[in-house]
Backbone of each chain as ProteinMPNN parsed JSONL, in Angstrom:
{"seq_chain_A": "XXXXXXXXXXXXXXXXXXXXXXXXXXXXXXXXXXXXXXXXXXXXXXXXXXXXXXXXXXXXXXXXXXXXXXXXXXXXXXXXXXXXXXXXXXXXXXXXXXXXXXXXXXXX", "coords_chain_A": {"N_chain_A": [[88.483, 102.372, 111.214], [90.998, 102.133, 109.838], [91.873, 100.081, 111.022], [89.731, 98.194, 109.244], [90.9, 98.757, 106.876], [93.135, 97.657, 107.068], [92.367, 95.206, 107.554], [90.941, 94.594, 105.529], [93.23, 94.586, 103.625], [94.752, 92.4, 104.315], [92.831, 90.118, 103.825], [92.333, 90.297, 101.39], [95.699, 90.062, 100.042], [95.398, 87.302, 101.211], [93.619, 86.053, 99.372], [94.91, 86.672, 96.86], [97.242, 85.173, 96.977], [96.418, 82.727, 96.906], [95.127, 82.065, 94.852], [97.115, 81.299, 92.117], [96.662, 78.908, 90.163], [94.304, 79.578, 89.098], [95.407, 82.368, 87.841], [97.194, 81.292, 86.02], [95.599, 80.038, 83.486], [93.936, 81.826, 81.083], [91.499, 84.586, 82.598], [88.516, 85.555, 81.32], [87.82, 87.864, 81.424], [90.022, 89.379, 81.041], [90.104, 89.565, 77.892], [89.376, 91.662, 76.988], [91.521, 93.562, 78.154], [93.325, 93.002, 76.482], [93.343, 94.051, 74.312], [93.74, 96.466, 74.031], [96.671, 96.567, 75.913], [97.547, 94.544, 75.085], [98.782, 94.603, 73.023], [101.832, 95.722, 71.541], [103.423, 98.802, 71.734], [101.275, 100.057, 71.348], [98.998, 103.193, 71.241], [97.46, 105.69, 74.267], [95.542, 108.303, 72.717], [94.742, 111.714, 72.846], [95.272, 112.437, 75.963], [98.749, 111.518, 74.185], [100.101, 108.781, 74.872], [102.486, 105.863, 75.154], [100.307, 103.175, 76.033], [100.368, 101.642, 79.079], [102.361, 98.745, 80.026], [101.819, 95.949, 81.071], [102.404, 92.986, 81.92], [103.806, 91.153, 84.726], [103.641, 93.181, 86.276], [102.698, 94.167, 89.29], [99.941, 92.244, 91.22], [98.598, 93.5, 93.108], [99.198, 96.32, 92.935], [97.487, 96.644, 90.482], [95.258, 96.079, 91.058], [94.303, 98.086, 92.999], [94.807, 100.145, 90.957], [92.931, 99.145, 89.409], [90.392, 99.939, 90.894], [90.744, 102.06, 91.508], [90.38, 103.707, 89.054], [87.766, 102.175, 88.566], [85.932, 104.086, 90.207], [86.538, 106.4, 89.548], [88.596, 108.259, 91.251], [91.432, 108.036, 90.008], [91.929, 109.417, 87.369], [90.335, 108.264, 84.066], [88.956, 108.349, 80.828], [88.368, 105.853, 79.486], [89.312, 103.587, 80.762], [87.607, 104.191, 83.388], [85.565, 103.612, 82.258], [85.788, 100.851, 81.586], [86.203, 99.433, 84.281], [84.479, 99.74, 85.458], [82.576, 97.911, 85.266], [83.363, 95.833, 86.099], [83.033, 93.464, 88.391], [84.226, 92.561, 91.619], [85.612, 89.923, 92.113], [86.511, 89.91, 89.599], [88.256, 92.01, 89.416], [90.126, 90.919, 90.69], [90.949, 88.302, 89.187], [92.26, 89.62, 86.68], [93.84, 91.211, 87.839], [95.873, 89.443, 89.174], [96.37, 87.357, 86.839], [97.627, 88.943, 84.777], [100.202, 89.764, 86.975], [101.084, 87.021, 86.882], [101.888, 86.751, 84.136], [104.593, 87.184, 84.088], [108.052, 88.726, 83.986], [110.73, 90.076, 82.183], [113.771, 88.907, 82.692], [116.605, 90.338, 84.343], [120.057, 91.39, 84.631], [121.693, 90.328, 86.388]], "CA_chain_A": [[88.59, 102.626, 109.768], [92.367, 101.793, 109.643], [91.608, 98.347, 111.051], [89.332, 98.009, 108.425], [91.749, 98.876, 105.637], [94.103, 96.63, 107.361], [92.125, 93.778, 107.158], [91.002, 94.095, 104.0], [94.457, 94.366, 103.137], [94.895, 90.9, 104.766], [91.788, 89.04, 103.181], [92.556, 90.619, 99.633], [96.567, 89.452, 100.355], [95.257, 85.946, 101.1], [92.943, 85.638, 97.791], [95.41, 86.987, 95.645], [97.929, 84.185, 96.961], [95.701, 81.076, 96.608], [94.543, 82.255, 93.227], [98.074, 81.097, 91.129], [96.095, 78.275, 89.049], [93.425, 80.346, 87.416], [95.932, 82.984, 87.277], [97.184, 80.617, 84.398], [94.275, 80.154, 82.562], [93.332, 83.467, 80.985], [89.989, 84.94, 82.756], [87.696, 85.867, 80.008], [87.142, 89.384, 81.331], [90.711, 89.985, 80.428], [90.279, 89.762, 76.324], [89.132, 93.396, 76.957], [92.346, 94.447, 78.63], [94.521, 92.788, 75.821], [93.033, 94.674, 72.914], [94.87, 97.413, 74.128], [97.309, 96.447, 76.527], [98.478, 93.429, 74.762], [100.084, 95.54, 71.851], [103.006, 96.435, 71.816], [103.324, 100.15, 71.316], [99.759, 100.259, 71.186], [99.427, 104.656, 71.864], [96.965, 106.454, 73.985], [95.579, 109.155, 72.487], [94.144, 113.166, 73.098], [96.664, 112.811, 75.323], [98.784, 110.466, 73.246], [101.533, 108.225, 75.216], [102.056, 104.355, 75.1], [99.485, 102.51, 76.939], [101.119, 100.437, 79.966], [102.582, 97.398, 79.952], [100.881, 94.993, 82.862], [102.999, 91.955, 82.144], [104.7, 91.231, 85.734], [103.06, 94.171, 87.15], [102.313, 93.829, 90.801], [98.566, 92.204, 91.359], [97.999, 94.441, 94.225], [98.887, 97.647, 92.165], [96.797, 96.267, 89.312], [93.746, 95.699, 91.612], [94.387, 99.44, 93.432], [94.333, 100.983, 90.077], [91.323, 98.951, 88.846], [89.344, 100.044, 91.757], [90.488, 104.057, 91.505], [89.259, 104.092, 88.026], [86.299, 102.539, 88.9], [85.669, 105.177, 91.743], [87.099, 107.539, 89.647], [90.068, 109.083, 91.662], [92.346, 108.072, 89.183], [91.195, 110.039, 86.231], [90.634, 107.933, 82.52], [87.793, 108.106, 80.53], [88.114, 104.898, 78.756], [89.78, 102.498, 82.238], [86.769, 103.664, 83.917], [83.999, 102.608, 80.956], [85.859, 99.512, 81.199], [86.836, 99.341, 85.213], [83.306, 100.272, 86.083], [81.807, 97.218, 84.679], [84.108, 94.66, 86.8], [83.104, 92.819, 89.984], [85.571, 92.528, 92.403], [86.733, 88.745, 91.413], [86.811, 89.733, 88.078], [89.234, 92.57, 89.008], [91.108, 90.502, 91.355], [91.153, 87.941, 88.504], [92.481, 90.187, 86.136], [95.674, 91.351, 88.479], [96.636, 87.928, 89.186], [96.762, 86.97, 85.443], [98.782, 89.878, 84.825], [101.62, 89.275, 87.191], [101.345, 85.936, 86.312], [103.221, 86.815, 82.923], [106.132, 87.454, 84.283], [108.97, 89.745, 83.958], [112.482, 90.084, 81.524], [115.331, 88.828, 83.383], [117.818, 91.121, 85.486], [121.121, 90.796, 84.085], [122.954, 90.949, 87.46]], "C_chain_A": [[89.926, 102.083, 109.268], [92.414, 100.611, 109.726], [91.114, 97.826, 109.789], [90.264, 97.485, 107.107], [92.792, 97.529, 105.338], [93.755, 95.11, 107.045], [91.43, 93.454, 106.403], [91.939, 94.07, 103.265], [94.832, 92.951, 102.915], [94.058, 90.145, 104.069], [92.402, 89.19, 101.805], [94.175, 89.53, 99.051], [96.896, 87.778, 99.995], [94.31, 85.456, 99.371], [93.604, 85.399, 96.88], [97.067, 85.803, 95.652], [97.508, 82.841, 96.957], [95.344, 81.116, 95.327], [95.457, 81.938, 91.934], [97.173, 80.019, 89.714], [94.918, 78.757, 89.013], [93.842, 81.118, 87.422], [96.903, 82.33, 85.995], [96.559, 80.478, 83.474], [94.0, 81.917, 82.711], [91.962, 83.797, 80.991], [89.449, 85.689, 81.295], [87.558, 87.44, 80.081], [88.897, 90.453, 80.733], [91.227, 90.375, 78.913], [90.372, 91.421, 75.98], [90.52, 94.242, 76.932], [93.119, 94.325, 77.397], [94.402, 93.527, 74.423], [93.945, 96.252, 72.965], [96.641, 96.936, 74.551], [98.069, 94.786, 76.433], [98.831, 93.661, 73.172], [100.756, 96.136, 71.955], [103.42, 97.371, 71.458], [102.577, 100.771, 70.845], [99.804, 101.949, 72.015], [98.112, 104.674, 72.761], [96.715, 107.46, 73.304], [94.742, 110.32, 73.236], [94.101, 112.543, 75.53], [97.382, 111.51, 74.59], [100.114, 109.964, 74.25], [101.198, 106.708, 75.414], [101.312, 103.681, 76.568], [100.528, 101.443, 77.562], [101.819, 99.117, 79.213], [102.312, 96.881, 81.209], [101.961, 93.998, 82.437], [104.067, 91.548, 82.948], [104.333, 92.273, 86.317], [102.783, 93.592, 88.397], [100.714, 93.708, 90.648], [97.949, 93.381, 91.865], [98.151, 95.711, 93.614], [98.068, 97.672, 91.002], [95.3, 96.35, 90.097], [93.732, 97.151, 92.034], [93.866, 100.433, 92.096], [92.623, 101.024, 89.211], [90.318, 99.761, 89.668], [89.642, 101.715, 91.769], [89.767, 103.978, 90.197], [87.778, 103.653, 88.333], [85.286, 103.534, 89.626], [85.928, 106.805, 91.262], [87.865, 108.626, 90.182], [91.009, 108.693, 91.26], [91.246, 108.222, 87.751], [91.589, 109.133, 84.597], [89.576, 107.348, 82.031], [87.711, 106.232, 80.472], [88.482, 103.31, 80.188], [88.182, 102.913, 82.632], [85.802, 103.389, 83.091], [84.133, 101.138, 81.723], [86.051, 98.862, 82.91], [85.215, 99.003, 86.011], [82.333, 99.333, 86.359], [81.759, 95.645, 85.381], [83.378, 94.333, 87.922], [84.419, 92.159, 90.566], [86.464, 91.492, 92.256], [86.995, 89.327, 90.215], [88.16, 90.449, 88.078], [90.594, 91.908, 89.706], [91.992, 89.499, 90.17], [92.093, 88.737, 87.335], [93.856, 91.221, 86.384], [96.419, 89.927, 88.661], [97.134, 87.35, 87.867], [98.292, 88.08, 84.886], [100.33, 89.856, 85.595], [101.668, 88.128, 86.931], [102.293, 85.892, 85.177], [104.475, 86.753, 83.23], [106.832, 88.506, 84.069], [110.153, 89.163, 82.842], [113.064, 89.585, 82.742], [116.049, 89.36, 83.999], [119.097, 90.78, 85.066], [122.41, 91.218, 85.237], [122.686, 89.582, 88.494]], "O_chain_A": [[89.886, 101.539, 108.164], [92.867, 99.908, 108.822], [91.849, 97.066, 109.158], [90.352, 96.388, 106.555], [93.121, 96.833, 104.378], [94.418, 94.198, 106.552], [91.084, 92.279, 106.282], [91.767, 93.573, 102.152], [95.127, 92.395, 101.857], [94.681, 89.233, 103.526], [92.913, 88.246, 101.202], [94.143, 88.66, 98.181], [97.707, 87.176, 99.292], [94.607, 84.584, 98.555], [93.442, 84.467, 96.093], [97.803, 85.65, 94.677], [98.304, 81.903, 97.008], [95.266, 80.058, 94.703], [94.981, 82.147, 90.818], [97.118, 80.388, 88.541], [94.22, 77.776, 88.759], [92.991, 81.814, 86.868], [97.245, 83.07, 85.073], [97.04, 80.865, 82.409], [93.908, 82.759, 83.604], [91.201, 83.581, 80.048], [90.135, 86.254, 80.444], [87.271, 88.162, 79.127], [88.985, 91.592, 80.277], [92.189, 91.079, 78.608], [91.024, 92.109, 75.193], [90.779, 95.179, 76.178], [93.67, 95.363, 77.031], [95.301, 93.54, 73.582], [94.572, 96.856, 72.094], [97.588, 96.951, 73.764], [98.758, 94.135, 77.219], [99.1, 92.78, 72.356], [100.583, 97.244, 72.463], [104.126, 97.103, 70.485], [102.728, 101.756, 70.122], [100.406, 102.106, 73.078], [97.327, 103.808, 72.374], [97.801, 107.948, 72.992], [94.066, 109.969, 74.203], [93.07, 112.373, 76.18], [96.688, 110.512, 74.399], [101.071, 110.729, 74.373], [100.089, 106.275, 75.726], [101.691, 103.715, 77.738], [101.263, 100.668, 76.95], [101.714, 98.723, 78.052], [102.6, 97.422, 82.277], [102.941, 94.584, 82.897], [105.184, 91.46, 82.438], [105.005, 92.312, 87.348], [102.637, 92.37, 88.435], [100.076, 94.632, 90.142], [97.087, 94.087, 91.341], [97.132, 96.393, 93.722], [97.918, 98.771, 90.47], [94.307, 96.737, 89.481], [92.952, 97.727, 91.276], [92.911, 101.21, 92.105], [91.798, 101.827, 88.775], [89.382, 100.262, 89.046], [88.74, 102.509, 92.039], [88.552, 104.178, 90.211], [86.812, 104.415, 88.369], [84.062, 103.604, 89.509], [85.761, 107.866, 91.863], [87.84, 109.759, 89.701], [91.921, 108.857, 92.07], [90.308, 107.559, 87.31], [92.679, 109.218, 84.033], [89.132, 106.261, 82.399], [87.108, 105.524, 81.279], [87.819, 102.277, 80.288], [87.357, 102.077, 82.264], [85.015, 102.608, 83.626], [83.247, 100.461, 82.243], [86.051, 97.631, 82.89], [84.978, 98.194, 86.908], [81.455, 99.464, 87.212], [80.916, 94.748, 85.374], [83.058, 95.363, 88.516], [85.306, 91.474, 90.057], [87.685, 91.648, 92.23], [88.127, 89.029, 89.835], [89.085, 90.107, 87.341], [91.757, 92.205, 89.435], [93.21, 89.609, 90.029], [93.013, 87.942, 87.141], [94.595, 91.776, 85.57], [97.507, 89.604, 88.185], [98.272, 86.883, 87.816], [99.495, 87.869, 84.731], [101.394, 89.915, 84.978], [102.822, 87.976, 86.529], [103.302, 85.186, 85.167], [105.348, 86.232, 82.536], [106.118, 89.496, 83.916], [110.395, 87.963, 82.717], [112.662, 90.019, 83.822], [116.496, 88.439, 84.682], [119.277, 89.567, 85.169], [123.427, 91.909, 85.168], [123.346, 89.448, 89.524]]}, "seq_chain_B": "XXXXXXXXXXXXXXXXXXXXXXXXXXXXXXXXXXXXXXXXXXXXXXXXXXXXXXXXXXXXXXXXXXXXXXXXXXXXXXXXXXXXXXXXXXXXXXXXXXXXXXXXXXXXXX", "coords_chain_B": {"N_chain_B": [[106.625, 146.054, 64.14], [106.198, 144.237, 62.296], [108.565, 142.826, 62.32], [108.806, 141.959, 65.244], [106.27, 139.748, 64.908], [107.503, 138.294, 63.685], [109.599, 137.661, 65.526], [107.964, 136.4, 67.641], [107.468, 134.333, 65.853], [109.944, 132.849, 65.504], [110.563, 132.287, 67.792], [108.305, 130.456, 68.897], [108.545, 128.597, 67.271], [110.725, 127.471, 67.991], [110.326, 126.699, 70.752], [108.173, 124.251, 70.165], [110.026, 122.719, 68.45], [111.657, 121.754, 70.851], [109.529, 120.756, 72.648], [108.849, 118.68, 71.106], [111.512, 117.588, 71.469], [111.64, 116.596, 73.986], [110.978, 114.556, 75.47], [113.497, 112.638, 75.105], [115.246, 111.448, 77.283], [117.919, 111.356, 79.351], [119.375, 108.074, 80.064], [121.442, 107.844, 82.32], [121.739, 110.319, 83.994], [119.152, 110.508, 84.506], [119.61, 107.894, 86.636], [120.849, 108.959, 88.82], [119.488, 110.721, 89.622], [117.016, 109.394, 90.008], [117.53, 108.415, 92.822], [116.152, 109.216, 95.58], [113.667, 107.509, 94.645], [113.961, 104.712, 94.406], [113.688, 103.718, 97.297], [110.992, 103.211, 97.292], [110.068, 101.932, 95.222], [112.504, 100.42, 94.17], [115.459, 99.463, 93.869], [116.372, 97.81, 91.707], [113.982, 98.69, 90.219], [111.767, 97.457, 90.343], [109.967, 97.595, 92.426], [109.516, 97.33, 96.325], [106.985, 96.942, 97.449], [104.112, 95.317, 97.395], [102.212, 96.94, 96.904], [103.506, 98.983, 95.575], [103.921, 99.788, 92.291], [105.621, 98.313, 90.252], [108.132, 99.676, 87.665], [110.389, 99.001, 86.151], [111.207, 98.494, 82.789], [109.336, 99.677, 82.0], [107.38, 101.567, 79.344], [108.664, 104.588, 78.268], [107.744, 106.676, 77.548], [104.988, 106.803, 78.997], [105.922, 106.755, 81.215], [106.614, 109.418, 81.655], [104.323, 110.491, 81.47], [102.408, 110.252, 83.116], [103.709, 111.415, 85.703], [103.964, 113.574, 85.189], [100.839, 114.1, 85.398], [100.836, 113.564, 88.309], [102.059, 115.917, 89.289], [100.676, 117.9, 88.247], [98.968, 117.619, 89.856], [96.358, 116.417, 88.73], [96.48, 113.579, 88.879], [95.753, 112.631, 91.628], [97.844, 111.797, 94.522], [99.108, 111.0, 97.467], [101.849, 110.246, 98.232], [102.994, 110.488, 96.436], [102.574, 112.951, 95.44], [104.855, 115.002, 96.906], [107.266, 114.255, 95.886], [107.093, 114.839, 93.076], [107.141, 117.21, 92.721], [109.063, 119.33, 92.449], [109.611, 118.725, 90.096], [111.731, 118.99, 87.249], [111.094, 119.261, 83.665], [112.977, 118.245, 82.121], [113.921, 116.49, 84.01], [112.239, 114.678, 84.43], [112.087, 113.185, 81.857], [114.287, 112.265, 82.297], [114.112, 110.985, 84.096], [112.444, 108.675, 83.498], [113.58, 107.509, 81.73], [115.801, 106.698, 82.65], [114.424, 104.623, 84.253], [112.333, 102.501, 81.651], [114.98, 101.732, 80.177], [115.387, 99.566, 81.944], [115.5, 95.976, 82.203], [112.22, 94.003, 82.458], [109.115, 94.435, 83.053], [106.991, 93.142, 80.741], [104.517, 92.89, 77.534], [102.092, 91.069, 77.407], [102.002, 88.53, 74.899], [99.02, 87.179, 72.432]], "CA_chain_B": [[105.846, 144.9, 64.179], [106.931, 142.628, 61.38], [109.678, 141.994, 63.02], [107.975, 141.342, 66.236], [105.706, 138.948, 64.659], [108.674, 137.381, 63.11], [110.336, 136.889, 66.664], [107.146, 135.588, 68.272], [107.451, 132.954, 65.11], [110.908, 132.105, 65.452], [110.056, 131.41, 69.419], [107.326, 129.657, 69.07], [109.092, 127.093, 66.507], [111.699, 126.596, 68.903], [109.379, 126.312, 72.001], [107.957, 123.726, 69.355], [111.234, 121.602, 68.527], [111.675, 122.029, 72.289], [108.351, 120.453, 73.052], [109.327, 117.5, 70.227], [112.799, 116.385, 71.441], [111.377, 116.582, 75.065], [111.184, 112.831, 75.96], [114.439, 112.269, 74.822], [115.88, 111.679, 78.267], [119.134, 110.555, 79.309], [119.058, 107.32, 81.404], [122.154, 108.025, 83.506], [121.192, 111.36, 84.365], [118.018, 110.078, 85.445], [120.255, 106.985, 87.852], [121.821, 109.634, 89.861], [117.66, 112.003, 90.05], [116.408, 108.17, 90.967], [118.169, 107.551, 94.171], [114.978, 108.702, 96.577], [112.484, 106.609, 94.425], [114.647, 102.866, 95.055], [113.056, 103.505, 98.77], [109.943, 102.446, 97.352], [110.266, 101.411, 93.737], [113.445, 99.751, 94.322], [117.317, 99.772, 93.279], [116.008, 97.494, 90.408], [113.125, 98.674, 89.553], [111.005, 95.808, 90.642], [108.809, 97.904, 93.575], [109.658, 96.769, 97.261], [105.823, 96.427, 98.347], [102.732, 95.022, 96.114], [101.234, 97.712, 96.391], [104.294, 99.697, 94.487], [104.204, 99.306, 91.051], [107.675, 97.712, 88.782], [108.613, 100.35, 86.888], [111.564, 98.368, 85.209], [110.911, 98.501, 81.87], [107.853, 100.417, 81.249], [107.396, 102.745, 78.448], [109.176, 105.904, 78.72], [106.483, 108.102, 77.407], [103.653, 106.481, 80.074], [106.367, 106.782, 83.118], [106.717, 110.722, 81.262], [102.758, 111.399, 81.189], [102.364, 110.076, 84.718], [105.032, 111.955, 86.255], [103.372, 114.586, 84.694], [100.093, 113.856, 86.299], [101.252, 113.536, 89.325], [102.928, 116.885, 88.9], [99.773, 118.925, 88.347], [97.534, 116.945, 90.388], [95.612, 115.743, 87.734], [96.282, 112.611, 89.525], [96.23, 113.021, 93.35], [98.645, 110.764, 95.173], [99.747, 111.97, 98.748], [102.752, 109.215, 98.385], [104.006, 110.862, 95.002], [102.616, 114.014, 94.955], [105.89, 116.141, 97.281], [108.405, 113.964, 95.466], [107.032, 115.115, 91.805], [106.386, 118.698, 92.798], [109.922, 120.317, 92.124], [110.91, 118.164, 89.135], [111.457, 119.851, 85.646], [110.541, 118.211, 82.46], [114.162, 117.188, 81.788], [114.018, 115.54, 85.122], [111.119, 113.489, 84.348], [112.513, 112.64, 80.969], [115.331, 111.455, 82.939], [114.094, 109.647, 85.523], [111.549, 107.355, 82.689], [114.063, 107.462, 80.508], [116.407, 105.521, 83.256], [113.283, 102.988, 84.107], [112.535, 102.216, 80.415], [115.702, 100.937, 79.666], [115.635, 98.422, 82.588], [114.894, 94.762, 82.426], [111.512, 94.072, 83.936], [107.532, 94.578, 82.208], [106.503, 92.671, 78.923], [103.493, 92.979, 76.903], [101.701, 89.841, 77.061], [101.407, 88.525, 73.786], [98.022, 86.958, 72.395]], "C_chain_B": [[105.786, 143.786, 63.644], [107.975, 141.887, 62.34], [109.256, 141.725, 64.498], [107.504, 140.24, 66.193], [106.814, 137.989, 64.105], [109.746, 136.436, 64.71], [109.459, 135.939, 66.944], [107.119, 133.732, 67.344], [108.097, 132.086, 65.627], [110.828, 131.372, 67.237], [109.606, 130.644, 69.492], [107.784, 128.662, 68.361], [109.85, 126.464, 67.34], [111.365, 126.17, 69.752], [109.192, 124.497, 70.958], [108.761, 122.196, 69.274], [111.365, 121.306, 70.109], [110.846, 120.65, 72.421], [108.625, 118.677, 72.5], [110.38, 116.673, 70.859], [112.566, 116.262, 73.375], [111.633, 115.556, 75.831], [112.135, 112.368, 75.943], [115.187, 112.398, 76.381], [117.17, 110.934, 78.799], [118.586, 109.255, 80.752], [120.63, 107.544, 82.502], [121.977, 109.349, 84.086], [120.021, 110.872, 85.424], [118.37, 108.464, 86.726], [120.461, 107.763, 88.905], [120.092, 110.265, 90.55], [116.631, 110.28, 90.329], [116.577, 107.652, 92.34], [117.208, 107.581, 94.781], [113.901, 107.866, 96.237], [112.272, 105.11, 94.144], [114.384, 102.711, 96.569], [111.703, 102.603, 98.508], [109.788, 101.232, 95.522], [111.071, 99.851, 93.539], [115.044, 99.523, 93.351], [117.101, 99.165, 91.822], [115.075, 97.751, 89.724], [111.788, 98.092, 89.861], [109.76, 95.798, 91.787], [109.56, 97.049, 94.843], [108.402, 96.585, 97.977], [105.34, 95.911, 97.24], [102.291, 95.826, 95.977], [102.102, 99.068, 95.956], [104.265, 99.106, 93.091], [105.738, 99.419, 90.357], [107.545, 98.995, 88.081], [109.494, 99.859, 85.952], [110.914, 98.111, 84.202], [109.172, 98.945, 80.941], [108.256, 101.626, 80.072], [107.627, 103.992, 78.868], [108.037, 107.036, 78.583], [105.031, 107.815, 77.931], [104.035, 107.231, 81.269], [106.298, 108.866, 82.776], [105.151, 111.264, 81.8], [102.653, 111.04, 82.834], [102.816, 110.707, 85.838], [104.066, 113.088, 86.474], [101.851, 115.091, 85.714], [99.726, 114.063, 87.33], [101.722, 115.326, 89.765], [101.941, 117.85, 88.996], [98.772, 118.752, 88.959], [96.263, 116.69, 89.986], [95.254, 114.175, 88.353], [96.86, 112.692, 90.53], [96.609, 111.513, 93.897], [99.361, 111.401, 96.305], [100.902, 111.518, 98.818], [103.216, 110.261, 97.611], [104.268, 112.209, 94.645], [103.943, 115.074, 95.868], [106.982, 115.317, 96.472], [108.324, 114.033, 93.704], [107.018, 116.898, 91.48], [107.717, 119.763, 91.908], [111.058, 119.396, 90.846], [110.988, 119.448, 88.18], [110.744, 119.274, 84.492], [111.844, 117.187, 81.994], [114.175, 116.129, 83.475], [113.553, 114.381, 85.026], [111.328, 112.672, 83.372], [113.65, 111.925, 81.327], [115.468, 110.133, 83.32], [113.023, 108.137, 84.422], [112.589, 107.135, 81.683], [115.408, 106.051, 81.182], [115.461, 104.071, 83.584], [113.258, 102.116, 83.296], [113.291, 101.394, 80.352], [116.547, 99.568, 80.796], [114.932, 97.729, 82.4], [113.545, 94.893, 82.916], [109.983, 93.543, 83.009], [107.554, 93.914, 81.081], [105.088, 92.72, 78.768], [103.328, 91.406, 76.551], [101.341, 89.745, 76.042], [99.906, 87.062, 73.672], [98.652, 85.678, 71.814]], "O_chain_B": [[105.484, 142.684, 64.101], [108.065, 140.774, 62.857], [109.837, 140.667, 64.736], [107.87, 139.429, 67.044], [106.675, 136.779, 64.285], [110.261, 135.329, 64.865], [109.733, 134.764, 66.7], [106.913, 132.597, 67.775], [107.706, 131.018, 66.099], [111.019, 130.218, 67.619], [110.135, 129.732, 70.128], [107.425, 127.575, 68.814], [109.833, 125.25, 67.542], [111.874, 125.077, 69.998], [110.077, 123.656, 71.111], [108.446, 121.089, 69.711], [110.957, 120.171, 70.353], [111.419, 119.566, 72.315], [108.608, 117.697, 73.244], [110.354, 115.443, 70.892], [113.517, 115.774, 73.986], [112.42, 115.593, 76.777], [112.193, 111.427, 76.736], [115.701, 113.486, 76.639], [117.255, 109.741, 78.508], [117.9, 109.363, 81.768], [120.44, 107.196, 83.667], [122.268, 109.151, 85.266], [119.992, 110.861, 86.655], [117.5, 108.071, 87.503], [120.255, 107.268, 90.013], [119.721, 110.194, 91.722], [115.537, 110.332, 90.893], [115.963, 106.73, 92.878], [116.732, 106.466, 94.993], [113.168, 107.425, 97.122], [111.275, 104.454, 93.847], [114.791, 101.694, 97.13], [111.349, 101.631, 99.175], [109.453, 100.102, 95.166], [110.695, 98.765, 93.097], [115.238, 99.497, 92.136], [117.512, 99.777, 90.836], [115.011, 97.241, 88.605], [110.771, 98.59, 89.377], [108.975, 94.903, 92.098], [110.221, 96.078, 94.474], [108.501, 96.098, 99.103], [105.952, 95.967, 96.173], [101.722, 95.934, 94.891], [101.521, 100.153, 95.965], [104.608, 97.941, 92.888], [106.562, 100.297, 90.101], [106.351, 99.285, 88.001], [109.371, 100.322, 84.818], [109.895, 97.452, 84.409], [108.442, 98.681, 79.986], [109.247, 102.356, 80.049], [106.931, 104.525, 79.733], [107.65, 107.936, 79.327], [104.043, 108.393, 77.479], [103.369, 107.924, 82.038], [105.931, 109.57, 83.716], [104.961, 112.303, 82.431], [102.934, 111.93, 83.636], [102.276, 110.512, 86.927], [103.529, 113.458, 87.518], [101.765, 116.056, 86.473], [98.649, 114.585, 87.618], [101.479, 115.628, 90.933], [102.171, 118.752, 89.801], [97.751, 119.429, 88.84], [95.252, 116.719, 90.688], [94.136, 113.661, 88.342], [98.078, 112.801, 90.672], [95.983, 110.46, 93.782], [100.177, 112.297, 96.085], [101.546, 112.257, 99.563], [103.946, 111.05, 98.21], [105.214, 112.725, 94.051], [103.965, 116.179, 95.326], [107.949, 116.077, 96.414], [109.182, 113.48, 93.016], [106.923, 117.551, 90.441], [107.492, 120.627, 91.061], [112.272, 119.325, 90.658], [110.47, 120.555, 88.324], [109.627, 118.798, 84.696], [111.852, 116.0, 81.668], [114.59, 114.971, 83.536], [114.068, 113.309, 85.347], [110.978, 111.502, 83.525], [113.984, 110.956, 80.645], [116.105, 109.086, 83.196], [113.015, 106.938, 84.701], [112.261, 106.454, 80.712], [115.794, 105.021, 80.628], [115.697, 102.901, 83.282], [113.802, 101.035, 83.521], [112.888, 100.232, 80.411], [117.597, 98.939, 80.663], [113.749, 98.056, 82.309], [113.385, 95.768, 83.766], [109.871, 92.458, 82.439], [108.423, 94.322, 80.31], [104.389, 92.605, 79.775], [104.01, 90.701, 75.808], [100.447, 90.51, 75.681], [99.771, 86.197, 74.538], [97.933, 84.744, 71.457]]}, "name": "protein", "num_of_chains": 2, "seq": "XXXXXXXXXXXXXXXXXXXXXXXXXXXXXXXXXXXXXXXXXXXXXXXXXXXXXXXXXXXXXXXXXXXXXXXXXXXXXXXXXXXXXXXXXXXXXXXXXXXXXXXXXXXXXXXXXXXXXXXXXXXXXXXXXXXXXXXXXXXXXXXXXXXXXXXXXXXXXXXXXXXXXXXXXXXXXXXXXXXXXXXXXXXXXXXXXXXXXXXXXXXXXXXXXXXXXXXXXX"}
């Protein structure tokens, strides 16, 4: 079972590092994500706090989270509607684009 | 009893304001209540695995509700959940309140 994990760790790993050019081009399944999560101080609400920012996020924590909401052990109505709906490129697609953005700077 | 009902008011407003200026967290406060979570996070912010998420510059009142989360096991995490267990609320306002105002996350624009 651990093996397992492990080496889907490893396959996933390798995907998500050959995948840089169509993490440039923006996958289509991410228009969805940006309606939220590409406004800037765009709120949840009931409860109400600002929806993420993904831009420079880690793929691999982007793909982890996709796949709890889908599974539901990370609890959110509206992620899993939208999580639920994905196939597995799509969500892999859809972390890769995301760190793709980039990050601010470091001023050190 | 008036005056009873009059305390319970004046409590409950302040609970209230309380509740309001909550988020307001200091970020050096929260540098010093960050040190064990630059093991995995990292000194900048920036995560030391992939499968840690950047924190540097996320919204204070996400890294707040999360915390939170985490906190009541609303969202079960065996990683997060003993190192959220004995915060406070000013803690948590602390510790997002130091994240936040680091370099790091942008909102991809369209």
């Amino acid at each position: 079972m651990r093996l397992r994990a492990v080496l889907t760790g490893v396959a996933l790993g390798a995907s998500l590092t050959v995948s840089p050019a169509f993490a440039s081009e923006r996958p289509a399944a991410v228009e969805t994500c940006l309606g939220c999560h590409g406004i800037k101080g765009y709120k949840n609400v009931y409860p109400t706090f600002p929806v993420p920012k993904l831009g420079g996020q880690s793929a691999q924590y982007i793909l982890d989270a996709l796949r709890a909401y889908a599974e539901n052990t990370r609890p959110h109505s509206t992620m899993h509607a939208n999580a639920v709906t994905l196939s597995e490129e799509q969500k892999q697609a859809i972390a890769a684009w995301f760190e793709a953005q980039g990050r601010e700077e470091q001023d050190q | 009893m008036k005056i009873a009902n009059r305390s319970i008011l004046a409590v409950t407003a302040a609970g209230l304001l309380l509740v309001g200026t909550a988020q307001a967290g200091d970020p050096e406060l929260g540098r010093t209540k960050a040190a064990p979570c630059a093991a995995c996070h990292g000194e900048d912010g920036m995560g030391t695995a992939p499968n840690f998420p950047v924190l540097a510059g996320q919204y204070a009142g996400y890294l707040v509700h999360v915390l939170k989360q985490y906190r009541s096991g609303e969202r079960e995490n065996a990683l997060m959940a003993p190192w959220v267990a004995e915060l406070s609320d000013a803690d948590i306002a602390d510790l997002a309140a130091y994240y936040a105002a680091m370099q790091g996350l942008v909102v991809p624009e369209l």
